[in-house]
Every structure is written in structure tokens, then in C-alpha cells.
Backbone as XML, in Angstrom:
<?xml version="1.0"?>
<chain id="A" units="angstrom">
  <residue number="1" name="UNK">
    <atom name="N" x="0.851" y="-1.169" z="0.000"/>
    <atom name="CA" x="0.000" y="0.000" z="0.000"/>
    <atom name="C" x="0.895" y="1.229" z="0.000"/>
  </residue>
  <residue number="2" name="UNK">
    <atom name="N" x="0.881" y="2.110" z="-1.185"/>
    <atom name="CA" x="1.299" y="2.966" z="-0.931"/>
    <atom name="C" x="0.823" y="4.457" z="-0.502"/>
  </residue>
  <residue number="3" name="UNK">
    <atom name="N" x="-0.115" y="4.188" z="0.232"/>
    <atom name="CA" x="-0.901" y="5.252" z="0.789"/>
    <atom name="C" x="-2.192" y="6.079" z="-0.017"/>
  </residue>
  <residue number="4" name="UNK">
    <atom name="N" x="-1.570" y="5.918" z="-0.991"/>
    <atom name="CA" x="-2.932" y="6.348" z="-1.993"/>
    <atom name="C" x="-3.961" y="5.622" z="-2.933"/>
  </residue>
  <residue number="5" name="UNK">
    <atom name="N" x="-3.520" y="4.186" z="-2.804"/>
    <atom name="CA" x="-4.933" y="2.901" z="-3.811"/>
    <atom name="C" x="-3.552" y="2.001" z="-2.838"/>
  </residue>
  <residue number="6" name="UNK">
    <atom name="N" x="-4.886" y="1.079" z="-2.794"/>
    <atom name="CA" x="-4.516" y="-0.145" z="-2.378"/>
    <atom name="C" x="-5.222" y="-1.058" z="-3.801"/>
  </residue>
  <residue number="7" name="UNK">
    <atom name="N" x="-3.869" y="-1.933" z="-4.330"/>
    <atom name="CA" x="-4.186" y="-2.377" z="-5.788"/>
    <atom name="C" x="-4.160" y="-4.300" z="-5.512"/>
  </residue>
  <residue number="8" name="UNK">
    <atom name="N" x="-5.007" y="-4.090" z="-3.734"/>
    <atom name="CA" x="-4.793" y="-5.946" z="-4.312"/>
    <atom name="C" x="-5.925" y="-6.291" z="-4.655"/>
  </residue>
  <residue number="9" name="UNK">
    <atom name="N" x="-6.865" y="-5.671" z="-5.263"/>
    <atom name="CA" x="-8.289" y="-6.059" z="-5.842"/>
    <atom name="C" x="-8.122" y="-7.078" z="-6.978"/>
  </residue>
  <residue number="10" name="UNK">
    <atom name="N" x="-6.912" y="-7.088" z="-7.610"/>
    <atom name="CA" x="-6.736" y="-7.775" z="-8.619"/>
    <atom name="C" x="-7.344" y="-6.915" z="-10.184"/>
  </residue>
  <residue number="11" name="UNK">
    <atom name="N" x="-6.955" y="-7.318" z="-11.278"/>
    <atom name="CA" x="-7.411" y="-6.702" z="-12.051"/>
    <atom name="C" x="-7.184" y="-5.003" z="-12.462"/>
  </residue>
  <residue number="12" name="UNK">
    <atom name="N" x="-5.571" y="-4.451" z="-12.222"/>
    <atom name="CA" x="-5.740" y="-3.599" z="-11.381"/>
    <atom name="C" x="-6.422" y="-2.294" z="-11.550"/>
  </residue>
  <residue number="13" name="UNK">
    <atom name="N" x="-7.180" y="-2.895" z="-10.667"/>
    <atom name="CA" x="-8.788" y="-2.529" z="-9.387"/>
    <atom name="C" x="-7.644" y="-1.808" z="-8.440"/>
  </residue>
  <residue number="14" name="UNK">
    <atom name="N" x="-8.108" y="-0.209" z="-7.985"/>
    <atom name="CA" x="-7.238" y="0.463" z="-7.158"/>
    <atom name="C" x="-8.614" y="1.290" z="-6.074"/>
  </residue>
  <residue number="15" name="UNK">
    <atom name="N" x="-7.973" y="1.015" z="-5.058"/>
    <atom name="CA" x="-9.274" y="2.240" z="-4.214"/>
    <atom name="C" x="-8.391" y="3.347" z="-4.082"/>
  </residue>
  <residue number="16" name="UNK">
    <atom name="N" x="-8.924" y="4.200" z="-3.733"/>
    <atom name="CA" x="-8.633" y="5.171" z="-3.044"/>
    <atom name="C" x="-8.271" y="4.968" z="-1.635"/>
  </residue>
  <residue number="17" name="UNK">
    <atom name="N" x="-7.116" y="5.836" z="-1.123"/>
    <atom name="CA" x="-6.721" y="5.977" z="0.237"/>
    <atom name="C" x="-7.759" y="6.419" z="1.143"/>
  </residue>
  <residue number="18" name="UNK">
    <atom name="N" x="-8.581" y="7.264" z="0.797"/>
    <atom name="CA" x="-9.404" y="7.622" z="1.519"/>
    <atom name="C" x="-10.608" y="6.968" z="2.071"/>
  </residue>
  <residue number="19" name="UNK">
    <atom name="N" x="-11.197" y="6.003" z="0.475"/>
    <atom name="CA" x="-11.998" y="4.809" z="0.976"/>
    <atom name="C" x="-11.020" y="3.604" z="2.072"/>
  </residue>
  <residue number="20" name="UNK">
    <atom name="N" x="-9.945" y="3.462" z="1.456"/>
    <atom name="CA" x="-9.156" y="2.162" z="2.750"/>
    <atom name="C" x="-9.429" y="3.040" z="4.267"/>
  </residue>
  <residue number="21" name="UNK">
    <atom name="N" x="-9.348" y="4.221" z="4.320"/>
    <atom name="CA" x="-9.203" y="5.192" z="5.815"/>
    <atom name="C" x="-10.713" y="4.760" z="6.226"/>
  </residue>
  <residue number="22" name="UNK">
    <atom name="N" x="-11.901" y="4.817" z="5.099"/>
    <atom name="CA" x="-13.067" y="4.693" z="5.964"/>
    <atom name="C" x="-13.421" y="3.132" z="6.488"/>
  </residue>
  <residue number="23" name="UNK">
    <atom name="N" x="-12.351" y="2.276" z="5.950"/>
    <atom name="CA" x="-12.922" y="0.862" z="6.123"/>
    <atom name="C" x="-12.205" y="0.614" z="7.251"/>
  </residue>
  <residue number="24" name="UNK">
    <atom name="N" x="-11.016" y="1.231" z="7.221"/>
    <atom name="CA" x="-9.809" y="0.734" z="8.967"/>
    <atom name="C" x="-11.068" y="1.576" z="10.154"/>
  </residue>
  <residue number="25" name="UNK">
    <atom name="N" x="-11.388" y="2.911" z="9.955"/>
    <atom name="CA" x="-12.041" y="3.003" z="10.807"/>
    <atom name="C" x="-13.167" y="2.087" z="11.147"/>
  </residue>
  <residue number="26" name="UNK">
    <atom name="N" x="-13.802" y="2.269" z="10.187"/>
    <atom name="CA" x="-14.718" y="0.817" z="10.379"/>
    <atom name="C" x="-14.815" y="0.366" z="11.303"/>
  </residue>
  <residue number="27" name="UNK">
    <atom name="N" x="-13.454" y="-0.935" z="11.054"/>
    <atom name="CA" x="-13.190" y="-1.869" z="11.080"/>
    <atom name="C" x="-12.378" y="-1.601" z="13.180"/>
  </residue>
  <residue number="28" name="UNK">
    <atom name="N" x="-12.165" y="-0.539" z="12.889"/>
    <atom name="CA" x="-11.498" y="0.332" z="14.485"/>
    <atom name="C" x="-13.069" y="-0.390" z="15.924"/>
  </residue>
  <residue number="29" name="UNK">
    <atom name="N" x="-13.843" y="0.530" z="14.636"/>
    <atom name="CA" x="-15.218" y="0.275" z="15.397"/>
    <atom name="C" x="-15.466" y="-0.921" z="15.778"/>
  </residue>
  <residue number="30" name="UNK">
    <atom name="N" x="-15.884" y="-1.410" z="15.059"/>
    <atom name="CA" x="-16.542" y="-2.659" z="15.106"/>
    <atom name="C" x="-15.469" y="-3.681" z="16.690"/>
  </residue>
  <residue number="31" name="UNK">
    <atom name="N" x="-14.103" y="-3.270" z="15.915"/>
    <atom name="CA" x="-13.342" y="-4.165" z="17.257"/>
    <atom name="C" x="-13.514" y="-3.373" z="18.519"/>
  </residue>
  <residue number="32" name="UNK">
    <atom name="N" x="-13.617" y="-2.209" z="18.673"/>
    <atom name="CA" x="-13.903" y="-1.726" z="19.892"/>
    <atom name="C" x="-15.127" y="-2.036" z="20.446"/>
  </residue>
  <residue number="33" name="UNK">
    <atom name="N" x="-16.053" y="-2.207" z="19.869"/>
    <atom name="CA" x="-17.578" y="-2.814" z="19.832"/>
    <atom name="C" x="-17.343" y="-4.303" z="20.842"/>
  </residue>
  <residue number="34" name="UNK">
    <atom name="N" x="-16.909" y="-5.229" z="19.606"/>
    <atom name="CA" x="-16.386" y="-6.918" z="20.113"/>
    <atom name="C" x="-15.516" y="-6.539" z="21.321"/>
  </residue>
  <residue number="35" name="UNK">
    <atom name="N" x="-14.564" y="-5.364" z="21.449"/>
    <atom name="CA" x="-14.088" y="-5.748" z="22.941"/>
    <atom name="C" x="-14.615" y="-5.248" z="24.246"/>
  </residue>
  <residue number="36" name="UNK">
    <atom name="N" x="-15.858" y="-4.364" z="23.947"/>
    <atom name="CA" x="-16.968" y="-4.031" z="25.245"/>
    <atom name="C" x="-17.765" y="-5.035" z="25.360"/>
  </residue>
  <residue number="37" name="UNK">
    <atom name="N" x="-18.279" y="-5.975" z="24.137"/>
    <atom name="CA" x="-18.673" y="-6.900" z="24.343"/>
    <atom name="C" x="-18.446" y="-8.036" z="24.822"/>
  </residue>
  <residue number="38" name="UNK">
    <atom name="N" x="-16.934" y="-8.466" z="24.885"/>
    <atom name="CA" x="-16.524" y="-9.489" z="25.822"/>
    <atom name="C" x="-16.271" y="-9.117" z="27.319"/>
  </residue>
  <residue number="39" name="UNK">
    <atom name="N" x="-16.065" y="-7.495" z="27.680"/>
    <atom name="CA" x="-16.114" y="-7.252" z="28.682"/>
    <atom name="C" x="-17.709" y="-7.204" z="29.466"/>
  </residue>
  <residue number="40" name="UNK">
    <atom name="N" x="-18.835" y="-7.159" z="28.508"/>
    <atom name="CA" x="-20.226" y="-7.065" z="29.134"/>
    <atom name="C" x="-20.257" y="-8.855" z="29.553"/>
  </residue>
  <residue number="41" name="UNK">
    <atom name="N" x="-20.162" y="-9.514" z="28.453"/>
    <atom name="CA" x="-20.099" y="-11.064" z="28.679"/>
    <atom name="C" x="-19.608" y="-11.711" z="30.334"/>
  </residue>
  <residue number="42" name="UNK">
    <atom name="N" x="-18.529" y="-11.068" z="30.407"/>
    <atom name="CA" x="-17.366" y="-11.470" z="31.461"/>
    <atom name="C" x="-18.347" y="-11.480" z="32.724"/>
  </residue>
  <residue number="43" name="UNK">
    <atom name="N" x="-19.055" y="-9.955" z="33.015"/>
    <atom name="CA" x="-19.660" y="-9.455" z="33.468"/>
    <atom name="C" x="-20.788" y="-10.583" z="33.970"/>
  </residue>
  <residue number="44" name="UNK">
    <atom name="N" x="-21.306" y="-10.217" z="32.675"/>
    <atom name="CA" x="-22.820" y="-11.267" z="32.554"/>
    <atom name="C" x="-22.613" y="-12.428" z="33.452"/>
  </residue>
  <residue number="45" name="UNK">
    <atom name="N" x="-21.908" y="-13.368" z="32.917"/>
    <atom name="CA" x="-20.988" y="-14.751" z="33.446"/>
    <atom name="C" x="-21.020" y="-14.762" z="34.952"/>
  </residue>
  <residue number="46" name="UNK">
    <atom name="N" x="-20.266" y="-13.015" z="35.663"/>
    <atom name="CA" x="-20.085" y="-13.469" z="36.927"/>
    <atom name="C" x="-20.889" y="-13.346" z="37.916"/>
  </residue>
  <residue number="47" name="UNK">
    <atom name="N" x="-22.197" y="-12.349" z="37.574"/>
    <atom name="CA" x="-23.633" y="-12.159" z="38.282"/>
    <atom name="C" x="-24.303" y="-13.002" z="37.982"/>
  </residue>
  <residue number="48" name="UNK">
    <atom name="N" x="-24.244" y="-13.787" z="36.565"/>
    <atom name="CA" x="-25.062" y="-14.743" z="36.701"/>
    <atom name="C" x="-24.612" y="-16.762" z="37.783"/>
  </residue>
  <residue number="49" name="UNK">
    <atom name="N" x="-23.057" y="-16.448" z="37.827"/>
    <atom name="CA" x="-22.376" y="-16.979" z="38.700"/>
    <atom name="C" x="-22.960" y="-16.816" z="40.163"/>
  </residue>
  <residue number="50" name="UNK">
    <atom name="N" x="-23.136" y="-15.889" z="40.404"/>
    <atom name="CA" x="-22.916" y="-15.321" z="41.745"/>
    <atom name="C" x="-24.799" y="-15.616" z="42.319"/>
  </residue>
  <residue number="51" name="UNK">
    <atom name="N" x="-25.650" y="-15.885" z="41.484"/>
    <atom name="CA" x="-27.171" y="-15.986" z="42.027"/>
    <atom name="C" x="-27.629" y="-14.668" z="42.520"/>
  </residue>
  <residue number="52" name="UNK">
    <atom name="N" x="-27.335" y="-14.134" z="43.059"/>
    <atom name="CA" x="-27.688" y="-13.100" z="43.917"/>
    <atom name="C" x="-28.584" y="-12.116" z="43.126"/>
  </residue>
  <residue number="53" name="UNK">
    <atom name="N" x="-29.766" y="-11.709" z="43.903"/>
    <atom name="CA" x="-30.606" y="-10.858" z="43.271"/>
    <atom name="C" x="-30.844" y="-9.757" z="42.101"/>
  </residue>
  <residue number="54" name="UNK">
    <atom name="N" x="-30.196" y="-8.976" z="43.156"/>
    <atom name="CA" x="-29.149" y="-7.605" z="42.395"/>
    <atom name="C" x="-28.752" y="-7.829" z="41.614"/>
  </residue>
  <residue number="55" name="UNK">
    <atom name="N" x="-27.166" y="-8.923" z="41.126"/>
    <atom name="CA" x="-26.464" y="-9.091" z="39.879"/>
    <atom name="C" x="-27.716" y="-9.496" z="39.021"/>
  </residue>
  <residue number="56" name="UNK">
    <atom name="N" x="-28.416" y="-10.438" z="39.422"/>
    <atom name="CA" x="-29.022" y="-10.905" z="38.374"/>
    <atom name="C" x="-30.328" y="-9.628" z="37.411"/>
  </residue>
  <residue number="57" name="UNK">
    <atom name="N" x="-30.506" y="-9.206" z="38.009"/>
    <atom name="CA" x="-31.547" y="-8.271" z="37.889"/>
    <atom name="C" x="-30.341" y="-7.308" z="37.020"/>
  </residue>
  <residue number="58" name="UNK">
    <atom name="N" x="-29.569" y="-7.037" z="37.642"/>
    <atom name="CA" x="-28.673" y="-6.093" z="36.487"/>
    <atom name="C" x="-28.370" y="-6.489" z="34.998"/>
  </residue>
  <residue number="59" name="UNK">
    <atom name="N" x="-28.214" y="-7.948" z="34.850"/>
    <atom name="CA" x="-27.946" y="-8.666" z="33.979"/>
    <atom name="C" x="-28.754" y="-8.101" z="33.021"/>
  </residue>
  <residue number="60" name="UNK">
    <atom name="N" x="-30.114" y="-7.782" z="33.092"/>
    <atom name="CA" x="-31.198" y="-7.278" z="32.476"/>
    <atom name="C" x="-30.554" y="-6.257" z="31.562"/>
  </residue>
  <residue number="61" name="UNK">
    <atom name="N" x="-30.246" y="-5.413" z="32.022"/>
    <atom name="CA" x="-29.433" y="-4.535" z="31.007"/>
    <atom name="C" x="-28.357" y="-4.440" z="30.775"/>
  </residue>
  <residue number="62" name="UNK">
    <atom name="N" x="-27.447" y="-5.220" z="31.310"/>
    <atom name="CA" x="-26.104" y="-5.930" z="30.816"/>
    <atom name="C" x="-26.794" y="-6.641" z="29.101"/>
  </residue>
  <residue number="63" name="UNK">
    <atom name="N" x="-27.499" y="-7.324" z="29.134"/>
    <atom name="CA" x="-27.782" y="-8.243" z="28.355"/>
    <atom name="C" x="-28.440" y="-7.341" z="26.978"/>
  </residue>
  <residue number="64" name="UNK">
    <atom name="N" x="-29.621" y="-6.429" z="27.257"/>
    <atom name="CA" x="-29.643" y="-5.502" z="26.780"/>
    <atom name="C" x="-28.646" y="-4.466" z="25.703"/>
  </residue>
  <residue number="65" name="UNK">
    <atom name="N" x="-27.898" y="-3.721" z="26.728"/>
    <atom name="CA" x="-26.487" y="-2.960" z="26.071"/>
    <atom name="C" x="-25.730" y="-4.622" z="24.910"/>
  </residue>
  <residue number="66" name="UNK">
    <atom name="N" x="-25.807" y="-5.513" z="25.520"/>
    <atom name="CA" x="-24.887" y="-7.006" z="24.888"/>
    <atom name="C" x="-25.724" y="-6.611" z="23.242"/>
  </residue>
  <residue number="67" name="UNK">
    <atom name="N" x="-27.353" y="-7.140" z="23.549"/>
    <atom name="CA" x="-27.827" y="-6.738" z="21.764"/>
    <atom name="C" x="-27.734" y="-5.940" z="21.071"/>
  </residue>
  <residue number="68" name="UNK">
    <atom name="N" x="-27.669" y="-4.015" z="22.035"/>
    <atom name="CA" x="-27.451" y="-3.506" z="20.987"/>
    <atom name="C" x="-26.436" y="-3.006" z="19.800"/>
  </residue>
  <residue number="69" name="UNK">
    <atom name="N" x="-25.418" y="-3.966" z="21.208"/>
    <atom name="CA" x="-23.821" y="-3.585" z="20.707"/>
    <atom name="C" x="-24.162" y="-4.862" z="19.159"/>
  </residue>
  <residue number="70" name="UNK">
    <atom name="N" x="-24.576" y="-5.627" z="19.557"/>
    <atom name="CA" x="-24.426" y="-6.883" z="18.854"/>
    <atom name="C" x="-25.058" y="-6.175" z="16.990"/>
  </residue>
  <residue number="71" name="UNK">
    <atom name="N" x="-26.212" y="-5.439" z="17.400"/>
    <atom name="CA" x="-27.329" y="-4.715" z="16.334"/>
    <atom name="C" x="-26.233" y="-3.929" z="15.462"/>
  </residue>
  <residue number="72" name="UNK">
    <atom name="N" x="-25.599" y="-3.080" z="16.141"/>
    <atom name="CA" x="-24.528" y="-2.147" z="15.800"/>
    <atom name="C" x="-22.997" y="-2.760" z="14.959"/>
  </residue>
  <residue number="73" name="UNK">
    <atom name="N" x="-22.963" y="-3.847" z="15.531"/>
    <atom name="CA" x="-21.680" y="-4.468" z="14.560"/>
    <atom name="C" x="-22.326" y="-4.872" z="13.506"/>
  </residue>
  <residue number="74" name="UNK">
    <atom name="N" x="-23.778" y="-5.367" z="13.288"/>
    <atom name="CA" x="-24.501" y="-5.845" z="12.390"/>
    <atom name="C" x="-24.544" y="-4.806" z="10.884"/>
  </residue>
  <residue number="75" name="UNK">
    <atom name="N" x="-24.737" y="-3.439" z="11.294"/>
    <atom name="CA" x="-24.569" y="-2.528" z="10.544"/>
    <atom name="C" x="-23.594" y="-2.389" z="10.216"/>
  </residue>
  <residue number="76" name="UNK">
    <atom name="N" x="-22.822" y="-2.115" z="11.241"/>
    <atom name="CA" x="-21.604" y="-1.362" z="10.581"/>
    <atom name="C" x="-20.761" y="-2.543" z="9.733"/>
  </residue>
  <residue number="77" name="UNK">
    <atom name="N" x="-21.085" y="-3.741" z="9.585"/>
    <atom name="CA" x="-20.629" y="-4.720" z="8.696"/>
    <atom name="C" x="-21.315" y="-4.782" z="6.855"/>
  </residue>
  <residue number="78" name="UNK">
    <atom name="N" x="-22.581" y="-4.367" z="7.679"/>
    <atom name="CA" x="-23.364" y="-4.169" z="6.149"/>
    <atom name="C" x="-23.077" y="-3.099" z="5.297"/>
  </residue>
  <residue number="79" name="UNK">
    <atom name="N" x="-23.010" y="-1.914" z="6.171"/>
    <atom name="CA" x="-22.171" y="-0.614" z="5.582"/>
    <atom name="C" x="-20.918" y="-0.966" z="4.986"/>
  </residue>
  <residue number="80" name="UNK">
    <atom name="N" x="-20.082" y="-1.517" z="5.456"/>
    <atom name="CA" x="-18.483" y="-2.021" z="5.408"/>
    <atom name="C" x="-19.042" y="-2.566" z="3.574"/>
  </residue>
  <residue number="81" name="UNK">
    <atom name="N" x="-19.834" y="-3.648" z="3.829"/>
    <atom name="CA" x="-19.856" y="-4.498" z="2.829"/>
    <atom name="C" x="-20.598" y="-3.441" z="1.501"/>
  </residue>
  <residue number="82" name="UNK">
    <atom name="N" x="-22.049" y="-2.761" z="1.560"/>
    <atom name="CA" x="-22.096" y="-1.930" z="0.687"/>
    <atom name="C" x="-20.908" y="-0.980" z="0.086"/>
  </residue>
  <residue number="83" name="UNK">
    <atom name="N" x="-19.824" y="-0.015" z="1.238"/>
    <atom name="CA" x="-19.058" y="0.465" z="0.244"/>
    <atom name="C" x="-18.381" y="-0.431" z="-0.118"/>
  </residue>
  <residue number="84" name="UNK">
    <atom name="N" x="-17.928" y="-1.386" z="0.135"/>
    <atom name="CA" x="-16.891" y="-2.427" z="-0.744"/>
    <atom name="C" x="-17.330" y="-2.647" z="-1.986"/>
  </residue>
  <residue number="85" name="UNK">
    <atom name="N" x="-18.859" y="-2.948" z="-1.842"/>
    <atom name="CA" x="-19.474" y="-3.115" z="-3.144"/>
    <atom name="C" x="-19.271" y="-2.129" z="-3.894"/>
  </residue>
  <residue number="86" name="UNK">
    <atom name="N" x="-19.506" y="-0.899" z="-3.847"/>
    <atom name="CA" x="-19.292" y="0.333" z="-4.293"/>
    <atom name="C" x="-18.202" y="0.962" z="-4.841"/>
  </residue>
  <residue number="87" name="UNK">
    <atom name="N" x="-17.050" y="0.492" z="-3.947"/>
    <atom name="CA" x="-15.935" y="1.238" z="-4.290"/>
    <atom name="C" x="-15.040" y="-0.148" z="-5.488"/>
  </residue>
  <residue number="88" name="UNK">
    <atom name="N" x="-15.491" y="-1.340" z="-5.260"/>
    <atom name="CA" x="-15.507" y="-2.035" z="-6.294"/>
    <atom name="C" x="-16.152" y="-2.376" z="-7.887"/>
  </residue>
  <residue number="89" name="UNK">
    <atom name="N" x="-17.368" y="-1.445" z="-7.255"/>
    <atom name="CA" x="-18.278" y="-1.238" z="-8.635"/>
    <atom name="C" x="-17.742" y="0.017" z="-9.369"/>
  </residue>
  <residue number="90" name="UNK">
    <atom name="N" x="-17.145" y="0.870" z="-8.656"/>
    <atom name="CA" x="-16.604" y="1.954" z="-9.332"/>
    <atom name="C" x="-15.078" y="1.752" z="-9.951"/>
  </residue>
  <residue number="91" name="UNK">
    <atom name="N" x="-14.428" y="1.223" z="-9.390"/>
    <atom name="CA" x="-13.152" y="0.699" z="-10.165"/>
    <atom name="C" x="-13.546" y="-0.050" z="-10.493"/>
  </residue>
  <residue number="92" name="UNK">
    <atom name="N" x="-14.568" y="-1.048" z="-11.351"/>
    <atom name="CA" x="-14.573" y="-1.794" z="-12.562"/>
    <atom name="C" x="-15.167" y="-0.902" z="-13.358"/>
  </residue>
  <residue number="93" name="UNK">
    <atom name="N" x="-15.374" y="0.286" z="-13.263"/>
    <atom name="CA" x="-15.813" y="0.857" z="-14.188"/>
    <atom name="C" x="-14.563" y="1.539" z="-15.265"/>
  </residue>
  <residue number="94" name="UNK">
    <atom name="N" x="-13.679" y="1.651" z="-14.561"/>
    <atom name="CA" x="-12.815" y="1.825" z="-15.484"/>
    <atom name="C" x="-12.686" y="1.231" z="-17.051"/>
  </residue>
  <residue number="95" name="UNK">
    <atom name="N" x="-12.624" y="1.503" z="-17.940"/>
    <atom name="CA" x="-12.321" y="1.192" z="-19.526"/>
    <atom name="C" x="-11.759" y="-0.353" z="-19.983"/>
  </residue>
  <residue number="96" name="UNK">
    <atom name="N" x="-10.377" y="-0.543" z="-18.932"/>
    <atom name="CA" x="-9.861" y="-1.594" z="-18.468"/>
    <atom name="C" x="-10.454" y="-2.563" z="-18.265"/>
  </residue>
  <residue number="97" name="UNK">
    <atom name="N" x="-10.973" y="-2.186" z="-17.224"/>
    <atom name="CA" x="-11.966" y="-3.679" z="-16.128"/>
    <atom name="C" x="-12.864" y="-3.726" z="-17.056"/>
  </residue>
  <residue number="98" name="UNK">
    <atom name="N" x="-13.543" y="-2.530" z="-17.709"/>
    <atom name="CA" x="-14.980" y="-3.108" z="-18.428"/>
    <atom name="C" x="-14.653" y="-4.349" z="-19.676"/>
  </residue>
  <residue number="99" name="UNK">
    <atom name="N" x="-13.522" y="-3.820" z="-20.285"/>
    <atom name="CA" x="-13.026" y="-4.825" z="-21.314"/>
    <atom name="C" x="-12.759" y="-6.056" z="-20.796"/>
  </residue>
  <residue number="100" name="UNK">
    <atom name="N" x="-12.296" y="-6.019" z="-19.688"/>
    <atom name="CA" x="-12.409" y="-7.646" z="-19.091"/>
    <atom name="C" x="-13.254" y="-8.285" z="-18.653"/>
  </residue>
  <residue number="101" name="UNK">
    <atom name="N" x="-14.584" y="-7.373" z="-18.333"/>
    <atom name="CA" x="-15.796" y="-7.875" z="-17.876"/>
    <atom name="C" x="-16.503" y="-8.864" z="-18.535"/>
  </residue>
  <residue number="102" name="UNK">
    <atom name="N" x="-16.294" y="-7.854" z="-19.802"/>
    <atom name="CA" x="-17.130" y="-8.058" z="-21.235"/>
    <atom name="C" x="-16.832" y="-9.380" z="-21.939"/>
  </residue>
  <residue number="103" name="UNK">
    <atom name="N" x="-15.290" y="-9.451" z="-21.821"/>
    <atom name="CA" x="-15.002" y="-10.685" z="-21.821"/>
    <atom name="C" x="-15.023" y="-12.171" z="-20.997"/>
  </residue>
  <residue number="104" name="UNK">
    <atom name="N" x="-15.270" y="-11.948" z="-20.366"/>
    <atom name="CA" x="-15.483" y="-13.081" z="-19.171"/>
    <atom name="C" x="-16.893" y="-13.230" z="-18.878"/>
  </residue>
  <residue number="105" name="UNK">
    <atom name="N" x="-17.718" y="-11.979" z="-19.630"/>
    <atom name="CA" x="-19.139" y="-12.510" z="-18.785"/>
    <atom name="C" x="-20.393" y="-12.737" z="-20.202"/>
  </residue>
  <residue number="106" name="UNK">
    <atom name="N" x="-19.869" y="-13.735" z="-20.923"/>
    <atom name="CA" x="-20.356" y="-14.324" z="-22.223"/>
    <atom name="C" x="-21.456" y="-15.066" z="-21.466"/>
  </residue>
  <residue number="107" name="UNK">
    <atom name="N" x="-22.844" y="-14.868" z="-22.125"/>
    <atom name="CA" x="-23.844" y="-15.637" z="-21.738"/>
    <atom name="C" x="-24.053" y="-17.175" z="-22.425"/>
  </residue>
  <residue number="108" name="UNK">
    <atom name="N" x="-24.389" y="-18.055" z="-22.185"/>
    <atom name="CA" x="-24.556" y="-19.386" z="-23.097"/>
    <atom name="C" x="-26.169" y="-19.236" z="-23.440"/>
  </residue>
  <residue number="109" name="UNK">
    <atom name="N" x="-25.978" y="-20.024" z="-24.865"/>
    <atom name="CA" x="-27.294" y="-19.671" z="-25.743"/>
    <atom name="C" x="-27.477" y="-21.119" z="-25.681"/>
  </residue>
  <residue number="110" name="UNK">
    <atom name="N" x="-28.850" y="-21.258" z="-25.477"/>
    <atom name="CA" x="-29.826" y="-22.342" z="-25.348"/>
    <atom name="C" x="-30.168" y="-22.725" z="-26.651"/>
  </residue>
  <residue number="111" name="UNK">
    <atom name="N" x="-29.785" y="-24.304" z="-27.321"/>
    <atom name="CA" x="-30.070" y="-25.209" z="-27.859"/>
    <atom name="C" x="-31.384" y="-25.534" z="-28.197"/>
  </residue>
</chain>
């Protein structure tokens, strides 16, 4: 990567630096997400360990905050995956890629 297209798309298919910046963040997210979520888990685990009223009753929204974190990686994966789509649909648009498209995507005619 040299800071400005990352060209391992193959085909060379180049993004922009700026699209790779929005996918690391992303991707920032999402792991900061998975690591509140193993810390809510941990949590969960030890009130629900422990029996006791209180923990358990807290669990309630331990468990809670657990889905919506869970809802939230859900998106931000689908987002992830739309611009990929996107920023891949736009570098095949190039002149290049289309000529290779065109070639590779021959329909078969029915007999």
C-alpha cells in the first residue's frame, strides 16, 4: 500500500486511500464494539455466577447494552460491505476492467 490505492483487488482494481481510511475506521469500530462486548459477557458470566438478586436483575441490562452492541456491529458490517461493493463497482468501471468484464461474462445460448 502505498498510501494512496490499495491495488490488491486484482485486475488492477485500485481504491482510493481515503476509501481504505473509511474501512480501517470501520473496522477500528466494530473491534472496539467486540471488545466491550466481551467485557459485558465477562460481566454477565459473573452475576449470573454469583445468584444473587441484584447481579441478576442487572444482567437485564447488561444483556440488553450485549444486543445492541451486537445490532450495531450488524450494521456497521453491512455498511463495510455496501461500500466495498461500491468502491468495487466503481473501479470496474474503469475502460480496463470493463473490457475484461465483457469478456469473461459471455452468456450461453440455449439449444
Amino acid at each position: 500500500m502505498d498510501g494512496d490505492s490499495y491495488s490488491g483487488l486484482g485486475s488492477g482494481a485500485q481504491m482510493d486511500g481515503k476509501v481504505v481510511q473509511a474501512f480501517q475506521k470501520s473496522f477500528v469500530q466494530v473491534q472496539n464494539i467486540l471488545d466491550q462486548n466481551r467485557l459485558l459477557i465477562n460481566e454477565i458470566n459473573k452475576n449470573h455466577e454469583s445468584k444473587l438478586p441484584d447481579n441478576l436483575s442487572r444482567n437485564v441490562g447488561l444483556i440488553r447494552e450485549l444486543n445492541s452492541n451486537i445490532r450495531r456491529v450488524v450494521e456497521l458490517y453491512a455498511d463495510l460491505s455496501a461500500a466495498f461493493a461500491r468502491s468495487v463497482q466503481a473501479s470496474s468501471s474503469s475502460p480496463s476492467a470493463e473490457a475484461d468484464s465483457i469478456g469473461t461474462s459471455k452468456k450461453r445460448v440455449r439449444d
